[in-house]
N, C-alpha and C positions, 0 to 999 in steps of 0.2 A: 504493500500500500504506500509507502513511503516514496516508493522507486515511480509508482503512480502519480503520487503526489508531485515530487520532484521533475519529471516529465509535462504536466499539468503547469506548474510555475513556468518553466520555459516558453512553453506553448501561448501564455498567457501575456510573456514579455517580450514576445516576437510578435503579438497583436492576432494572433491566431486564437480566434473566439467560437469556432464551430467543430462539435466534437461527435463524435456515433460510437456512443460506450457499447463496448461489442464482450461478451463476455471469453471469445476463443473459441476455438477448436482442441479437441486430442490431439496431443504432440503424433506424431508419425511412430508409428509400430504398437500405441496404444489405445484401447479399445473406448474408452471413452475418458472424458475431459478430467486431469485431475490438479486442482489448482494449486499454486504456490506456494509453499508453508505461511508464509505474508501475505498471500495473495487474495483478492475475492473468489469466490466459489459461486457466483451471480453475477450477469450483467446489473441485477439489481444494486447492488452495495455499492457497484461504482459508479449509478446512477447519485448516488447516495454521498457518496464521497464529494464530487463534481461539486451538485448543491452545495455542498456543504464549504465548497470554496468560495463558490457564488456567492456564500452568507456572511463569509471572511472566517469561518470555522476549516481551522488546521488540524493536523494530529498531533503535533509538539503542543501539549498543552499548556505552556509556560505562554503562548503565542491567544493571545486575549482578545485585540482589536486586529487581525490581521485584515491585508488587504481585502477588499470583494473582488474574484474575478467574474468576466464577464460570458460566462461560457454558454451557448446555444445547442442541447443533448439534446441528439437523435439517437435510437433505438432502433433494433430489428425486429420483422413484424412478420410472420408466416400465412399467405393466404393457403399452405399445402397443408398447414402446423407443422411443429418443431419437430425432427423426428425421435426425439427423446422424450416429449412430451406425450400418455399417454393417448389424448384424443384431442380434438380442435377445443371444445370448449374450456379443457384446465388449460391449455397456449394461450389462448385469448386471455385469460383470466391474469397467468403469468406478464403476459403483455402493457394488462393493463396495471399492476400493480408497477412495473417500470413508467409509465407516466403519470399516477398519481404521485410516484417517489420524488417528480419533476423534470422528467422527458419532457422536452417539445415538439417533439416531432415522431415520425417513423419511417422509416425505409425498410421497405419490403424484401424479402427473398425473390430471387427470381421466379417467374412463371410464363408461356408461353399460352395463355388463355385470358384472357383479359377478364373473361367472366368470373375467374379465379380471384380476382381483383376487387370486381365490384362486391364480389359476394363476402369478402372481407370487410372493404369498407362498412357496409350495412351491419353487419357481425358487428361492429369494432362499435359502430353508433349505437348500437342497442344494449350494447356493453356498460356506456358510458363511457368511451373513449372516442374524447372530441377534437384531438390534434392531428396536423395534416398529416397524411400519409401519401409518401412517395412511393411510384410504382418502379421497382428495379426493374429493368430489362437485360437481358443477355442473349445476343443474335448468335443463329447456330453456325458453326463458319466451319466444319470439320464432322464427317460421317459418320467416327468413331462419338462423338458427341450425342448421337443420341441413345448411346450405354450410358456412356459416362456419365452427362449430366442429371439424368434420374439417379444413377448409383450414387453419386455424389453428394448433391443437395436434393434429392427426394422429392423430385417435383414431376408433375405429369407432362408429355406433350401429346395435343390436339393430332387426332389421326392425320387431319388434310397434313399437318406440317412431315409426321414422319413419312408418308408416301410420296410427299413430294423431294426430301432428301433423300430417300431410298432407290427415287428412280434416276436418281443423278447421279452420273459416271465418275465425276471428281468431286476431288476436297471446292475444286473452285466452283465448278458448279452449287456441291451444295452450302457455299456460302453464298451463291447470288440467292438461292431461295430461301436461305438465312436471311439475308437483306432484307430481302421485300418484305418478309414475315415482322420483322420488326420496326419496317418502316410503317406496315400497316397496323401493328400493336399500338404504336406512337399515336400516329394519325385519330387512332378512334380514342386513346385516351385522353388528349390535346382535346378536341372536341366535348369529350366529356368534362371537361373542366378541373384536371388532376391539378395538384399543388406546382408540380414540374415533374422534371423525365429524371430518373436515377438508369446509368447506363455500366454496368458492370464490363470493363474493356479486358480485363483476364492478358493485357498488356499489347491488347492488335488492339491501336486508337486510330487505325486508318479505316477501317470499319465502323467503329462507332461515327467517326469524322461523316462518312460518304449517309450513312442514318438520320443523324442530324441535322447538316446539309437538307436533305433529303424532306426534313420534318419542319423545316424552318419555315 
């Protein structure tokens, strides 16, 4: 928490005020997430922490009046649910306890159904959870992508999208029909009135680039 904290003051004196408390993943070769001896075990607590800097409350308690930072907390938001979570409505729940903690915001898991999208907002509002929620996107630009990306982050994709990348001969083929698929997720969600576009670029930003472009 410390090392948290310390990271957090930096971030704070380089004028860097927007933050997306992420609680991690499993380190590589282990099965599920096991936190820091120091560390949070919740994206909560350092939902928690964050605030708590906001309010000029430190962890050196000798530290009384410290400064307030000015930090703007996003959170991650499942419209698939969490896959460690045991059903959608205790993830919602989990969810929501991160923005009463003091999120502002949420950014979504990817998803390749937009309805997946709305059907969370509504979820989220009936919850009681009334802060914007951005919709992540992630365009499919590789074959092997439609194992992986369910195995991975546990999200479903739309039959029309896997038959149209299934019958494309290349990786480059089936990133044009990646494209268009996400330039038409955009399109309908821009129309629907989303907060804005969160675009997951997995490090190809000349994709995302030609999307945007594309969405503007």
């Amino acid at each position: 928490m410390e090392e948290t904290e310390n990271a957090l003051i930096d971030l704070n004196f380089l004028g860097i005020n927007n933050v997306l408390a992420l609680r991690g993943d499993a380190r590589q070769f282990e099965e599920k997430f096991i936190p820091h001896e120091y560390g949070h075990k919740y994206a909560v607590d350092l939902v928690r922490q964050v605030v708590g800097m906001n309010e000029g409350r430190y962890l050196d308690a000798n530290i009384t009046k410290g400064e307030k930072t000015d930090f703007c907390i996003g959170v991650a938001g499942y419209p698939e649910k969490h896959f460690e979570a045991p059903n959608f409505d205790t993830d919602l729940q989990f969810t929501k306890m991160k923005v009463d903690a003091g999120a502002h915001y949420i950014v979504t898991q990817m998803f390749f159904d937009n309805r997946k999208y709305f059907e969370y907002v509504d979820a989220c509002r009936k919850t009681g959870i009334d802060v914007p929620i951005v919709p992540g996107l992630k365009p499919l630009t590789k074959q092997y992508q439609l194992n992986s990306i369910p195995r991975k982050f546990f999200v479903n994709m739309p039959n029309d999208l896997v038959s149209e990348a299934m019958k494309a001969g290349t990786d480059e083929a089936v990133r044009e029909v990646g494209i268009e698929w996400c330039i038409q997720q955009s399109k309908e969600l821009k129309a629907a009135g989303v907060p804005c576009l969160h675009y997951y670029t997995m490090g190809d930003a000349d994709t995302v680039r030609r999307i945007a472009e594309a969405v503007a």
